[in-house]
mmCIF file of the N, C-alpha and C atoms, coordinates in Angstrom:
data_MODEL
# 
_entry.id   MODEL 
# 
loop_
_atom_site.group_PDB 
_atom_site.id 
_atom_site.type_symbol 
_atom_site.label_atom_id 
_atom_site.label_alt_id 
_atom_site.label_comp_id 
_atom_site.label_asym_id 
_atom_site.label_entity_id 
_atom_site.label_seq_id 
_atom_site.pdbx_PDB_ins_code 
_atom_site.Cartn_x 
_atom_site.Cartn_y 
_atom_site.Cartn_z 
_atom_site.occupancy 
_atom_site.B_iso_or_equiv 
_atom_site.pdbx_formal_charge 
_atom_site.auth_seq_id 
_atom_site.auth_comp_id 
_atom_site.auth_asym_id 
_atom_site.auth_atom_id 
_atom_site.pdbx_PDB_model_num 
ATOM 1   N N  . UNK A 1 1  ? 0.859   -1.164  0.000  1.00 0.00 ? 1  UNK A N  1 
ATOM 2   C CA . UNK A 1 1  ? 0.000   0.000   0.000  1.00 0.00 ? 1  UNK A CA 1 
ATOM 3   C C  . UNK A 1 1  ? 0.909   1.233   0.000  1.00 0.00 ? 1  UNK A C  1 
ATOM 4   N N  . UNK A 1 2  ? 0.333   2.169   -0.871 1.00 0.00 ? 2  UNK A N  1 
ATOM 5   C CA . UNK A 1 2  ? 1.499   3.536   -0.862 1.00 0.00 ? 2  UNK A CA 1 
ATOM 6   C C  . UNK A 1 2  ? 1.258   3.932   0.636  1.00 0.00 ? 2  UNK A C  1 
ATOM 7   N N  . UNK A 1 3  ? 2.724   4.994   0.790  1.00 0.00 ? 3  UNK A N  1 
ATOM 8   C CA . UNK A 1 3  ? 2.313   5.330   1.880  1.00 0.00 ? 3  UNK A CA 1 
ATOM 9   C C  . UNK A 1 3  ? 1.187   6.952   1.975  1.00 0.00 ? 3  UNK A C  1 
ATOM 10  N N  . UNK A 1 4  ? 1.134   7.317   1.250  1.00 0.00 ? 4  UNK A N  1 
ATOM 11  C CA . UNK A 1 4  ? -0.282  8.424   0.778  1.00 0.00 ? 4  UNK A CA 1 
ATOM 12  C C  . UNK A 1 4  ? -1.223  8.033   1.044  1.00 0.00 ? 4  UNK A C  1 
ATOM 13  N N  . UNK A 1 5  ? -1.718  6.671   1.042  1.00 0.00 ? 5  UNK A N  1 
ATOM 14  C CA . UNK A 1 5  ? -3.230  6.162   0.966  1.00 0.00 ? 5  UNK A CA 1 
ATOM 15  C C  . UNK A 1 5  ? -3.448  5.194   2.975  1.00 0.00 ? 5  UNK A C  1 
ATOM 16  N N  . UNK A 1 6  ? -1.950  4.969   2.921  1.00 0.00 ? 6  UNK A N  1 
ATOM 17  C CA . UNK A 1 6  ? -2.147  4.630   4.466  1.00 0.00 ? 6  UNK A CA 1 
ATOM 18  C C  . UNK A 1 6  ? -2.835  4.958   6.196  1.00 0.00 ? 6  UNK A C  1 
ATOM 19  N N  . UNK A 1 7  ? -3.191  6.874   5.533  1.00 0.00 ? 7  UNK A N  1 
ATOM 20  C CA . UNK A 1 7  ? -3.987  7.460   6.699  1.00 0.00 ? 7  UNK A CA 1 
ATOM 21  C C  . UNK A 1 7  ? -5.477  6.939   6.540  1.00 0.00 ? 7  UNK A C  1 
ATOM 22  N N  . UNK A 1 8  ? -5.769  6.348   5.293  1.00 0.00 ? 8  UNK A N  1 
ATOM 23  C CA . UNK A 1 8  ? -7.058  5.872   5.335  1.00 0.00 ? 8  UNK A CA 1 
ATOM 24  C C  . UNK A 1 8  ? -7.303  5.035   5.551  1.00 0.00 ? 8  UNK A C  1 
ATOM 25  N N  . UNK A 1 9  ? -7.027  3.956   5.998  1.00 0.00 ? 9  UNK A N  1 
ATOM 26  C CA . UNK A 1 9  ? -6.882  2.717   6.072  1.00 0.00 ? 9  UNK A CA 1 
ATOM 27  C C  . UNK A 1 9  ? -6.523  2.232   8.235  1.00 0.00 ? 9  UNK A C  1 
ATOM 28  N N  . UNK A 1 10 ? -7.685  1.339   8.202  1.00 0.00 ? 10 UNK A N  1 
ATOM 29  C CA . UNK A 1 10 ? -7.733  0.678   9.759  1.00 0.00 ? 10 UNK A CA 1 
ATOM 30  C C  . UNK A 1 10 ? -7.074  -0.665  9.198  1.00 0.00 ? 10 UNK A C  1 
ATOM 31  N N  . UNK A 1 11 ? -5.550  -1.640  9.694  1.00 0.00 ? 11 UNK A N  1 
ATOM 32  C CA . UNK A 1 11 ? -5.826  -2.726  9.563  1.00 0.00 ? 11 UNK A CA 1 
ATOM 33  C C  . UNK A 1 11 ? -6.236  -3.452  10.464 1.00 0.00 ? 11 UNK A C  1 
ATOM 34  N N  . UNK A 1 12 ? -6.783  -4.614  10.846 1.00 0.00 ? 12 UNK A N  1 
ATOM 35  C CA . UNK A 1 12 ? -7.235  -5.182  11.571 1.00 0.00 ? 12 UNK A CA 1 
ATOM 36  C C  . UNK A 1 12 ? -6.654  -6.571  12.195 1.00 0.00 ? 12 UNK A C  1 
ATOM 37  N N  . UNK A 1 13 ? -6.118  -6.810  13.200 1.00 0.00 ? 13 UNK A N  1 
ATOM 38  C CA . UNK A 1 13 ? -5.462  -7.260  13.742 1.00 0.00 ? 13 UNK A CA 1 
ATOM 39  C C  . UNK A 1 13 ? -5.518  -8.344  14.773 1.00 0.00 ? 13 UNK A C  1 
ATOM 40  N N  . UNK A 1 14 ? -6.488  -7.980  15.127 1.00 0.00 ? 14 UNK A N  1 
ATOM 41  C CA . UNK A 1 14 ? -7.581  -8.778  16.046 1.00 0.00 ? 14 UNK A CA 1 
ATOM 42  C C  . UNK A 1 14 ? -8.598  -9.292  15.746 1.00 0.00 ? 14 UNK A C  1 
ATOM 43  N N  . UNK A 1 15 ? -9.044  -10.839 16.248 1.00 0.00 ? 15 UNK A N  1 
ATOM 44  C CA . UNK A 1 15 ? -10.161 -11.486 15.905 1.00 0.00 ? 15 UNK A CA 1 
ATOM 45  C C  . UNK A 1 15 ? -10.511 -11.391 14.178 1.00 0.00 ? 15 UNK A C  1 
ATOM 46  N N  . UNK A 1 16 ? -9.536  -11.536 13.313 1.00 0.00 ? 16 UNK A N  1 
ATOM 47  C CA . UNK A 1 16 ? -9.727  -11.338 11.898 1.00 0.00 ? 16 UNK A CA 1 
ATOM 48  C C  . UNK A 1 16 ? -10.816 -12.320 11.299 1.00 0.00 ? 16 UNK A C  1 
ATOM 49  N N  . UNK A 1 17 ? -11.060 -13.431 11.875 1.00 0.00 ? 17 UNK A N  1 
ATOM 50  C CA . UNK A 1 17 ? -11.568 -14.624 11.154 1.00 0.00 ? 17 UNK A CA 1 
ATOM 51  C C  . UNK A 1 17 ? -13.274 -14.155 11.335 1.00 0.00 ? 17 UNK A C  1 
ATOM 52  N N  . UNK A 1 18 ? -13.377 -13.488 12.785 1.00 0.00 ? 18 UNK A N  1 
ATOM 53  C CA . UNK A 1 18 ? -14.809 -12.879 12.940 1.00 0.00 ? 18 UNK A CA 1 
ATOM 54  C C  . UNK A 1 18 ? -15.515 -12.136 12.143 1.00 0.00 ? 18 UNK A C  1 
ATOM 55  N N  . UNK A 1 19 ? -14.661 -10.747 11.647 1.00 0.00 ? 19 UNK A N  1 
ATOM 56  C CA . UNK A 1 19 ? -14.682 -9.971  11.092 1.00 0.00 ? 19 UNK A CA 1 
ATOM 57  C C  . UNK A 1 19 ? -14.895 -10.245 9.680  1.00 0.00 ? 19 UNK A C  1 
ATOM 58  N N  . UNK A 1 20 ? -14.098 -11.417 9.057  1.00 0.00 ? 20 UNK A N  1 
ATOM 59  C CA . UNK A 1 20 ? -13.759 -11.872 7.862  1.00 0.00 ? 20 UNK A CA 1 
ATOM 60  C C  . UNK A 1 20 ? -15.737 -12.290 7.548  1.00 0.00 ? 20 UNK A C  1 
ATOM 61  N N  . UNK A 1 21 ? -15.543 -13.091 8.754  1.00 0.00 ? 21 UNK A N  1 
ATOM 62  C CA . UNK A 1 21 ? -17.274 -13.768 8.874  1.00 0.00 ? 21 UNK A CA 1 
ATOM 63  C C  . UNK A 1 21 ? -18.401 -12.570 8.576  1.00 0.00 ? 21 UNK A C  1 
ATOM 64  N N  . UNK A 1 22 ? -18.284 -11.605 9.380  1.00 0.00 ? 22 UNK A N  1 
ATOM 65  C CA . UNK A 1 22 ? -19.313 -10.346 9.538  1.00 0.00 ? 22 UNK A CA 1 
ATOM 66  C C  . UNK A 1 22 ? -19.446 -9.699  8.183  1.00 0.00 ? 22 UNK A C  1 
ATOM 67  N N  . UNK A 1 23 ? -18.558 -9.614  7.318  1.00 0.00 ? 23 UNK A N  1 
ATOM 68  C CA . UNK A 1 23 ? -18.757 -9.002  6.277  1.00 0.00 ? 23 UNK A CA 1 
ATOM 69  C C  . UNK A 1 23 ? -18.615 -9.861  4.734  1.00 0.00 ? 23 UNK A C  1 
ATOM 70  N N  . UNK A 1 24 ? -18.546 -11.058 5.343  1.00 0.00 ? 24 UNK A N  1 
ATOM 71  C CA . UNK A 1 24 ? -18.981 -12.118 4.261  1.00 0.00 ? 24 UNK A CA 1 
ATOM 72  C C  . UNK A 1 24 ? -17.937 -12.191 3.139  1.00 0.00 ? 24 UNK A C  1 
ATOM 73  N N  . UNK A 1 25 ? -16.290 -11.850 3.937  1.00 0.00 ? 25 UNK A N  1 
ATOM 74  C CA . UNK A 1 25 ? -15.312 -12.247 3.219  1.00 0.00 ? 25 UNK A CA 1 
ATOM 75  C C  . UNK A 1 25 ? -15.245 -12.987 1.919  1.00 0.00 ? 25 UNK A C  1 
ATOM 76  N N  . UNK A 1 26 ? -14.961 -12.755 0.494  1.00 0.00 ? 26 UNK A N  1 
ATOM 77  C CA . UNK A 1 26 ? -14.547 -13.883 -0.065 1.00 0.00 ? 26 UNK A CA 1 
ATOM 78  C C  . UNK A 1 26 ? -13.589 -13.293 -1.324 1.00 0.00 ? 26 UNK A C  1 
ATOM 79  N N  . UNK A 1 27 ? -13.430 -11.550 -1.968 1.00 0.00 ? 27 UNK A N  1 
ATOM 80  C CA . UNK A 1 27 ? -12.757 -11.188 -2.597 1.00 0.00 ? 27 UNK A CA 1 
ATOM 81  C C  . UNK A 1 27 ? -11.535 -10.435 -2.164 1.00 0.00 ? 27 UNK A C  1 
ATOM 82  N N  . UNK A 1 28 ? -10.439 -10.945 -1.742 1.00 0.00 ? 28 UNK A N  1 
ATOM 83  C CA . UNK A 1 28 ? -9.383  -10.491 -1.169 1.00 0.00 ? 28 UNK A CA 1 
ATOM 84  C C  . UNK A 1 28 ? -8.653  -9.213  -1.848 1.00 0.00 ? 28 UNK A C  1 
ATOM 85  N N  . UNK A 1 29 ? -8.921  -8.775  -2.939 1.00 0.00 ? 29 UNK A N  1 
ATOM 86  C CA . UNK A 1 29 ? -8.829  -7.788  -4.050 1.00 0.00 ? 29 UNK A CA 1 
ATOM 87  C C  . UNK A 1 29 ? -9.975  -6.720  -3.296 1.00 0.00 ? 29 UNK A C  1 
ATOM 88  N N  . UNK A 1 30 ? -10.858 -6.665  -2.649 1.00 0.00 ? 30 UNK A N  1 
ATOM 89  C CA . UNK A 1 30 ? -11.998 -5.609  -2.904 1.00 0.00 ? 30 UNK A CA 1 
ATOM 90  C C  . UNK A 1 30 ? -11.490 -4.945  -1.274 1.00 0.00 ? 30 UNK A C  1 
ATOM 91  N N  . UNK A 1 31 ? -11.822 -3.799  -1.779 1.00 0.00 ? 31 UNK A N  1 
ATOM 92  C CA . UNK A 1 31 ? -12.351 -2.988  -0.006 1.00 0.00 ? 31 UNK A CA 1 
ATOM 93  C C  . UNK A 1 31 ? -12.949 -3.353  0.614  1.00 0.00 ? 31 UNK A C  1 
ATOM 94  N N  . UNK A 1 32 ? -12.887 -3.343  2.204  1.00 0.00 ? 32 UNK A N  1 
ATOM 95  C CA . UNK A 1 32 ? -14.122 -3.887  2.676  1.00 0.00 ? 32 UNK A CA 1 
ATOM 96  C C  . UNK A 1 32 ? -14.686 -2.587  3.928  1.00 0.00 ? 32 UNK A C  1 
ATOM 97  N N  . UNK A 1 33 ? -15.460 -1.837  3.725  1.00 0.00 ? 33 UNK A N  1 
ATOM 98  C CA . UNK A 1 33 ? -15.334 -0.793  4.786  1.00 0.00 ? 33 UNK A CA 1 
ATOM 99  C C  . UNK A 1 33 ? -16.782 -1.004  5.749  1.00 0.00 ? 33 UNK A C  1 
ATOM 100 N N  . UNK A 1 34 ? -16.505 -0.905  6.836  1.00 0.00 ? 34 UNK A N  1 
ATOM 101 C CA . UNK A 1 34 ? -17.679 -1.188  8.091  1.00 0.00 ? 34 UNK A CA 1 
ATOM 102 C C  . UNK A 1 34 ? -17.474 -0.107  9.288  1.00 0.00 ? 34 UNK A C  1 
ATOM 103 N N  . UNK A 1 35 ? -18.996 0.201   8.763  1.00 0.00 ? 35 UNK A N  1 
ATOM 104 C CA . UNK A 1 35 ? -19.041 1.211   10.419 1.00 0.00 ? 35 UNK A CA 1 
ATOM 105 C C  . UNK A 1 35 ? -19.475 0.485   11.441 1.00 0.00 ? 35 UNK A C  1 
ATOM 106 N N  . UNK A 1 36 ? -18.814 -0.069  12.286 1.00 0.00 ? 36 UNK A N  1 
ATOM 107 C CA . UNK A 1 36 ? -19.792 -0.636  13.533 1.00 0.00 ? 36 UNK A CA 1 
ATOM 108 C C  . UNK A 1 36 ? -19.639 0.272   14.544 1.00 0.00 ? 36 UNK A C  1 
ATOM 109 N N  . UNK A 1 37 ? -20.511 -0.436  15.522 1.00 0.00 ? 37 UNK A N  1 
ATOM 110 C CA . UNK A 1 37 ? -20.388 0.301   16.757 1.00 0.00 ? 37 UNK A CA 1 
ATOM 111 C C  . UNK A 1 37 ? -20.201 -0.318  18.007 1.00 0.00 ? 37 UNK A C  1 
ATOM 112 N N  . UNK A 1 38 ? -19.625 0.568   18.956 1.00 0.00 ? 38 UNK A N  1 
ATOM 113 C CA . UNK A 1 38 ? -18.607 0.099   19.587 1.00 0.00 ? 38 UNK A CA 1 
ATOM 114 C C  . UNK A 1 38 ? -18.577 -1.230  20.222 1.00 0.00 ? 38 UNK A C  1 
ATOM 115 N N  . UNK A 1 39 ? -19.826 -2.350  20.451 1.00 0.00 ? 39 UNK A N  1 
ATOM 116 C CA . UNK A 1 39 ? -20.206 -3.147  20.767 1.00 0.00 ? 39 UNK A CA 1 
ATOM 117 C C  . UNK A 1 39 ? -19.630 -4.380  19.579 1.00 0.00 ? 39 UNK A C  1 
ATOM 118 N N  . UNK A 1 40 ? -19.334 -4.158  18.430 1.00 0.00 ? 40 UNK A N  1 
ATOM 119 C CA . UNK A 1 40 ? -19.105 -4.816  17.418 1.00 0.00 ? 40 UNK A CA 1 
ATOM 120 C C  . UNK A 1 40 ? -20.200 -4.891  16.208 1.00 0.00 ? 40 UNK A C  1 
ATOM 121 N N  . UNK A 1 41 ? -21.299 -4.491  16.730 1.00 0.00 ? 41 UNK A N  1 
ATOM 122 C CA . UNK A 1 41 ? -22.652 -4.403  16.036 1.00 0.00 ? 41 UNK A CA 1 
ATOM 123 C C  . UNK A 1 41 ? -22.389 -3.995  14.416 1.00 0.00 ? 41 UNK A C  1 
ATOM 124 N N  . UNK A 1 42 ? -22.645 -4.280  13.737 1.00 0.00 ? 42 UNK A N  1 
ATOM 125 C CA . UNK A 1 42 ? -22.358 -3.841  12.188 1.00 0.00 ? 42 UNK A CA 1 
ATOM 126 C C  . UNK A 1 42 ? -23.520 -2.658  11.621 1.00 0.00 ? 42 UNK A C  1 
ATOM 127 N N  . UNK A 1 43 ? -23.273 -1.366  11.669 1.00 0.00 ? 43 UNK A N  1 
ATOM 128 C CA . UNK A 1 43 ? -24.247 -0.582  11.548 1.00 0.00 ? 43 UNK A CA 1 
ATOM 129 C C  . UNK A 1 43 ? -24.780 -0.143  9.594  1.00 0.00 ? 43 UNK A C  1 
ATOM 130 N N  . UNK A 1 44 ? -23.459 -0.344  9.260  1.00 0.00 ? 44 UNK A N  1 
ATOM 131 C CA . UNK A 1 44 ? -23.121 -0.542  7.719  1.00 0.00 ? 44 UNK A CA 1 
ATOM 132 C C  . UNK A 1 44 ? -22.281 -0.472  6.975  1.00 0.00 ? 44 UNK A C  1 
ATOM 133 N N  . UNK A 1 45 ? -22.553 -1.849  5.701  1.00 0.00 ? 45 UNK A N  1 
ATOM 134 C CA . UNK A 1 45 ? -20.877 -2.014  5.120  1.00 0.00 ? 45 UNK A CA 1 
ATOM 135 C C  . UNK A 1 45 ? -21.058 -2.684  3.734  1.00 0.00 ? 45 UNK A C  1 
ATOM 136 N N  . UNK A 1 46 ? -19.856 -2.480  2.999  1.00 0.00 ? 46 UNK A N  1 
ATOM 137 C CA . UNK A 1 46 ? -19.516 -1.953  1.460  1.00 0.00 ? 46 UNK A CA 1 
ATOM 138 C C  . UNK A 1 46 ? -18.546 -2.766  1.391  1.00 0.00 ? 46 UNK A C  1 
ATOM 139 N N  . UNK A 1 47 ? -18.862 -3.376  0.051  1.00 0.00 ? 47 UNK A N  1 
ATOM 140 C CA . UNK A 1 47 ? -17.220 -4.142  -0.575 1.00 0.00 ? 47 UNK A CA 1 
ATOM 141 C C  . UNK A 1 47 ? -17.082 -4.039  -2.061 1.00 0.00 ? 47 UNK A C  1 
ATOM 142 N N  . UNK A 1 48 ? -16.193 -3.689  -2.088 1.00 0.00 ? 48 UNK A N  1 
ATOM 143 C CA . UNK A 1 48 ? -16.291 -3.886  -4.183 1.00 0.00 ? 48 UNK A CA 1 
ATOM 144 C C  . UNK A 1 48 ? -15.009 -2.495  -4.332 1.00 0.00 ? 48 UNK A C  1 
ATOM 145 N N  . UNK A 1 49 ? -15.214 -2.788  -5.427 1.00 0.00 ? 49 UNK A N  1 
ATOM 146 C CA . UNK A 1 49 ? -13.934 -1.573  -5.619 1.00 0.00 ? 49 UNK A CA 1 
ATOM 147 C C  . UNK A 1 49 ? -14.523 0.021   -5.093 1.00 0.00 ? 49 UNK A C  1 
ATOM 148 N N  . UNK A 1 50 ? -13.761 0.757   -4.899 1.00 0.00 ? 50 UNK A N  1 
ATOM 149 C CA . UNK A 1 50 ? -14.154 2.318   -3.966 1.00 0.00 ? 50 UNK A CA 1 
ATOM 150 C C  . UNK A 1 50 ? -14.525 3.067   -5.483 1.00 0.00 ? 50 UNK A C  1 
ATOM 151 N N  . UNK A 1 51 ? -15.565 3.766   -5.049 1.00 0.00 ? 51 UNK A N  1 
ATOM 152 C CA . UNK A 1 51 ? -15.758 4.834   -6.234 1.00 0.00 ? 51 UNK A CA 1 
ATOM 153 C C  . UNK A 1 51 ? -16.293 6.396   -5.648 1.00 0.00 ? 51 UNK A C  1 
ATOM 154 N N  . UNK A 1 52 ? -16.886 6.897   -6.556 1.00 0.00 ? 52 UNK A N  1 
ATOM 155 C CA . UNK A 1 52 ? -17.512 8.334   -5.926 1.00 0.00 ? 52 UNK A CA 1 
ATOM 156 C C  . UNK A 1 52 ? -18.429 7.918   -5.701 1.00 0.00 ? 52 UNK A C  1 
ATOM 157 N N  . UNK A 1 53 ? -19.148 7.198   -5.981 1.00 0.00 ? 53 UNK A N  1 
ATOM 158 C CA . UNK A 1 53 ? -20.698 6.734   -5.248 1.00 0.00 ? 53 UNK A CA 1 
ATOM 159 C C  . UNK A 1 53 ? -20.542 5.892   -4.198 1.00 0.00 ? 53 UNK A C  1 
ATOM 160 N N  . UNK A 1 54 ? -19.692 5.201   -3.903 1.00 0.00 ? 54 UNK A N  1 
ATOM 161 C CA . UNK A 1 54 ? -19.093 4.842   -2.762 1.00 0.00 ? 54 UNK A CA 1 
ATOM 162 C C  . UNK A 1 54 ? -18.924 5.069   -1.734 1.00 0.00 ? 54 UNK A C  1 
ATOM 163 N N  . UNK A 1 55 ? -17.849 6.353   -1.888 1.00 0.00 ? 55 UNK A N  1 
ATOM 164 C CA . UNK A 1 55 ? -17.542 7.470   -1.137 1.00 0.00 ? 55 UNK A CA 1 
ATOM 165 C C  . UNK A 1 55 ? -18.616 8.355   -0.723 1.00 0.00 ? 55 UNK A C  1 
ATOM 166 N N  . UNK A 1 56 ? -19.561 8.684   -1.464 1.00 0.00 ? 56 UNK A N  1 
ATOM 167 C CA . UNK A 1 56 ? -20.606 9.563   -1.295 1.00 0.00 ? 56 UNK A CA 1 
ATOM 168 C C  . UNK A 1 56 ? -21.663 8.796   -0.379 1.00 0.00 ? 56 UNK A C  1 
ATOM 169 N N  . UNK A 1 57 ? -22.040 7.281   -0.155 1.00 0.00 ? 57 UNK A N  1 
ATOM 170 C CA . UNK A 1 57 ? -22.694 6.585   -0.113 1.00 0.00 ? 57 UNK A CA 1 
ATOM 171 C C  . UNK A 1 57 ? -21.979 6.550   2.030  1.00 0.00 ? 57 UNK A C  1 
ATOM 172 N N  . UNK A 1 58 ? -21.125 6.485   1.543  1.00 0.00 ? 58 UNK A N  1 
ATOM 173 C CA . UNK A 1 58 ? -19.782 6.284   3.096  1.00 0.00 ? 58 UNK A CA 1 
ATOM 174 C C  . UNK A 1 58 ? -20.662 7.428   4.057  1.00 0.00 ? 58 UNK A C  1 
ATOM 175 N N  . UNK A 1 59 ? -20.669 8.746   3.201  1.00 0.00 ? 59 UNK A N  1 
ATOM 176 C CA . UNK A 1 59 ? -20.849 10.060  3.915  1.00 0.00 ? 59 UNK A CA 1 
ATOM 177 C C  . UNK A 1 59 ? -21.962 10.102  3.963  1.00 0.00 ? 59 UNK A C  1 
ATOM 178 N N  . UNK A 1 60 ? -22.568 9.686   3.236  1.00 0.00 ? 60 UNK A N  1 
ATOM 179 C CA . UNK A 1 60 ? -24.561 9.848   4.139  1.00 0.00 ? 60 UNK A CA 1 
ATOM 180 C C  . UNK A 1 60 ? -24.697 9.157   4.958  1.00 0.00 ? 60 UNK A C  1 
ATOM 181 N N  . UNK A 1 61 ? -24.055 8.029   4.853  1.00 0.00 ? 61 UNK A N  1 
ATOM 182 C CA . UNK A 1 61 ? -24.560 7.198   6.426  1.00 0.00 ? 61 UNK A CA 1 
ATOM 183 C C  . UNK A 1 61 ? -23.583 7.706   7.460  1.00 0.00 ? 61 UNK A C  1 
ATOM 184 N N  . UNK A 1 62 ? -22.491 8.042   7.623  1.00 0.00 ? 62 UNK A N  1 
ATOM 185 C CA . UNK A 1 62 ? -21.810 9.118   8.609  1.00 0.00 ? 62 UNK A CA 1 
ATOM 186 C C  . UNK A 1 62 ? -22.456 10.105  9.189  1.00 0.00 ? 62 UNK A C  1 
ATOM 187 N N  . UNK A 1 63 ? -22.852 10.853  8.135  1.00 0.00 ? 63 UNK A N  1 
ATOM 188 C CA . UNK A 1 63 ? -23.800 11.841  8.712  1.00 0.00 ? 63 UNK A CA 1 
ATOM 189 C C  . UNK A 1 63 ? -25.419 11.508  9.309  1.00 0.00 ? 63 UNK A C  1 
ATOM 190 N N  . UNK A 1 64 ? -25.615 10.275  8.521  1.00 0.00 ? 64 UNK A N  1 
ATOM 191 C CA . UNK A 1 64 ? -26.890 9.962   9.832  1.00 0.00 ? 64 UNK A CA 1 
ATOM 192 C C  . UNK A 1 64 ? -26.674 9.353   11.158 1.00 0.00 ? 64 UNK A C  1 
ATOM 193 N N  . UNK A 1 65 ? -25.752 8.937   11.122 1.00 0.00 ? 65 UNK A N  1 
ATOM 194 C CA . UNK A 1 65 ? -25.546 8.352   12.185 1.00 0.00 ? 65 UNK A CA 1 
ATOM 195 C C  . UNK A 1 65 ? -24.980 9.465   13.057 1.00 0.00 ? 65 UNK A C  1 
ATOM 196 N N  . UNK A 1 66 ? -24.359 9.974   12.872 1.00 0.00 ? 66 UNK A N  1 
ATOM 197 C CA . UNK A 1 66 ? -23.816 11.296  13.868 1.00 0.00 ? 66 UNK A CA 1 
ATOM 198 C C  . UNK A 1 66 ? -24.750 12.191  14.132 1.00 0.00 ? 66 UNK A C  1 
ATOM 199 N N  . UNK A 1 67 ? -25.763 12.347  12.933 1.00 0.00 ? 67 UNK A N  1 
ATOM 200 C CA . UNK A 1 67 ? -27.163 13.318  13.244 1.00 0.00 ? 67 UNK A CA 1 
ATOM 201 C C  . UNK A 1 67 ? -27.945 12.402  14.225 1.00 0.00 ? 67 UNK A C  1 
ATOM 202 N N  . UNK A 1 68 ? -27.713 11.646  14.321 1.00 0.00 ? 68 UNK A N  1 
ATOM 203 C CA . UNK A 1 68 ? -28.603 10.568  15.440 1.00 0.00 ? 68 UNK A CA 1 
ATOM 204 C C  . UNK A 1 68 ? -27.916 10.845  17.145 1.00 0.00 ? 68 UNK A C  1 
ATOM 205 N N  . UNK A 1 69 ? -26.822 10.906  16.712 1.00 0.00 ? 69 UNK A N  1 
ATOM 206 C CA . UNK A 1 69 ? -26.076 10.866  18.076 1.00 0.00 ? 69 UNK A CA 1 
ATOM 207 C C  . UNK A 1 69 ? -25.999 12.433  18.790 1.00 0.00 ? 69 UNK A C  1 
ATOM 208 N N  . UNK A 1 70 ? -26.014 13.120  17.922 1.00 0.00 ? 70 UNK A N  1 
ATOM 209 C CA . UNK A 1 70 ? -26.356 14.861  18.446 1.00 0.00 ? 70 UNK A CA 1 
ATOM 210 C C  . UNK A 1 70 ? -27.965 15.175  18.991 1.00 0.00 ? 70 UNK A C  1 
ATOM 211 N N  . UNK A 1 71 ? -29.108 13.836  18.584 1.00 0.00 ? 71 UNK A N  1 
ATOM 212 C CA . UNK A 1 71 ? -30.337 14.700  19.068 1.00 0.00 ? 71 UNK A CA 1 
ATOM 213 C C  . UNK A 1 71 ? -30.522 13.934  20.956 1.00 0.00 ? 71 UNK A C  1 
# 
C-alpha cells in the first residue's frame, strides 16, 4: 500500500476470522469498509472496488448516524 493512501486505512489485527465472517469475506482484491459500533454491532458495510458513489454513499450514512447521536 502507498504510503499516501495509508492514513485511510484501519488494519485489523484482532479477531480477523470474525470480522472476515461479519462481512462475508470472499474477494481479497476488494475494499471492505464497516461502520460498527462500539459493541461490534455492524451498523453498515460496502465491498467492491471504492468509487464516488461509494464514497458519497460512506458520507450519508456518517452523517446519519452522527445526526442521530447529536439529538
Amino acid at each position: 500500500m502507498p504510503s499516501t493512501q495509508q492514513g485511510h486505512f484501519v488494519p485489523v489485527y484482532d479477531h480477523e476470522a470474525e470480522w472476515k465472517a461479519v462481512v462475508s469475506y470472499s474477494a481479497p482484491d476488494d475494499s471492505y469498509i464497516v461502520i460498527a459500533a462500539p459493541d461490534g454491532h455492524v451498523l453498515w458495510q460496502r465491498h467492491g472496488s471504492f468509487s464516488d458513489g461509494a464514497y458519497q454513499e460512506l458520507k450519508e450514512q456518517i452523517f446519519k448516524l452522527t445526526a442521530n447521536l447529536q439529538k
